[in-house]
C-alpha positions, 0 to 999 in steps of 0.5 A: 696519222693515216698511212698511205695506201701504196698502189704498185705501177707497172711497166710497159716493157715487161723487163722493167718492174714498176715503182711503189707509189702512193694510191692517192697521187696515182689516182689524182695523176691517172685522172689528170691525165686521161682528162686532159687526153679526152679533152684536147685528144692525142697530143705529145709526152712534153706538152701533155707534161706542160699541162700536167705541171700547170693544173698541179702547180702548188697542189701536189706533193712531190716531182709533178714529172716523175709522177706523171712519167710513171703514171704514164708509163703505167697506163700504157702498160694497163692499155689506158693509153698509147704510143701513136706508132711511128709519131716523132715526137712521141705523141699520147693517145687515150685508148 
């Protein structure tokens, strides 16, 4: 049996350290979601979230959430995506 690739995250807030996940899942998560960003533009955390959740229903192994907060919180930090400043609720942009 392969063993997982791990793939360190990062932290948009540099007092925070990251989390250890698998690279496949971060991969399959990080295309999920710049996909959807370029194909429906900035949008906010819950409905990004929600079509996050629709296209991984029953083909992802794990919390479809959790994945996507972590993942998302790491492509801030990266500067693949961002906070729209001053957006309430938050709203998510490709960068």
């Amino acid at each position: 049996m392969a063993v997982a690739e791990p793939f360190l995250t990062l932290h948009p807030d540099s007092k925070k350290q990251g989390v250890r996940i698998e690279k496949a899942k971060y991969d399959v998560m990080r295309t999920a979601i710049l996909e959807n960003l370029q194909r429906h533009g900035a949008m906010t955390f819950s409905r990004l979230g929600a079509l996050i959740e629709d296209l991984m229903q029953g083909n992802f192994d794990g919390s479809v959430m959790w994945y996507y907060t972590t993942v998302k919180l790491d492509l801030e930090a990266r500067g693949e995506v961002r906070r729209v400043p001053g957006s309430k609720p938050q709203l998510i942009e490709a960068c």
